[in-house]
N, C-alpha and C positions, 0 to 999 in steps of 0.2 A: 386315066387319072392317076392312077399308082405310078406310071414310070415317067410323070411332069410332077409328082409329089418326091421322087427317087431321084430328080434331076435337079429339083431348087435343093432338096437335101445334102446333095452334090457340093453346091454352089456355096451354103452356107459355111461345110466342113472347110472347103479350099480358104472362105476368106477369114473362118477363125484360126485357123492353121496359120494362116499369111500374118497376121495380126500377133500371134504369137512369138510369132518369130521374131520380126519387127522388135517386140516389148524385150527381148531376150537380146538381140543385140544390141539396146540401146543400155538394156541394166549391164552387160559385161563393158561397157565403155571407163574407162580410167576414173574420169569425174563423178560418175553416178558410184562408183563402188567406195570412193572416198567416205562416204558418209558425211561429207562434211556441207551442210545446207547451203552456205554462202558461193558454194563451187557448182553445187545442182542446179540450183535456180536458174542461172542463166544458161545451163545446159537443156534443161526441162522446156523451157521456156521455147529456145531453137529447136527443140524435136517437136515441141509440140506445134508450132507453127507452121512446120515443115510439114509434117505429116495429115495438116487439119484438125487438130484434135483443140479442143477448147480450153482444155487446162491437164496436165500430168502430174503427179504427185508420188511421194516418196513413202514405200509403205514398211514398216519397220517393225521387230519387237520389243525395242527398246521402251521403255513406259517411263524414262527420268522426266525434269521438267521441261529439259530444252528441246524435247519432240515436236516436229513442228509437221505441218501437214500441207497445202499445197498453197499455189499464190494466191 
């Protein structure tokens, strides 16, 4: 039981690892690093469809008015 609880443990690290990496190449992308909302979205939008994902969003520390959050 310990080394089928060591092997899904295995499995989960690989696919959060894989998952990060993903997030990390797609935040160093030209358009994401813009800051500029109007340029994200439809890049957000392509990764996230591509990838499966339901919806990606832009997360920031900026706290002005025009912070905007996802589609």
């Amino acid at each position: 039981m310990a080394e089928l609880a060591t092997q899904a443990a295995t499995i989960v690290i690989h696919d959060c690892e894989s998952d990060i990496t993903m997030m990390e190449m797609i935040a160093n992308r030209n358009v994401i690093k813009s800051m500029d909302w109007e340029t994200q979205l439809p890049a957000l939008q392509e990764e996230a469809a591509r990838h499966g994902f339901l919806t990606m969003g832009i997360v920031s520390s900026y706290r002005g008015s025009q912070g905007r959050g996802t589609w």
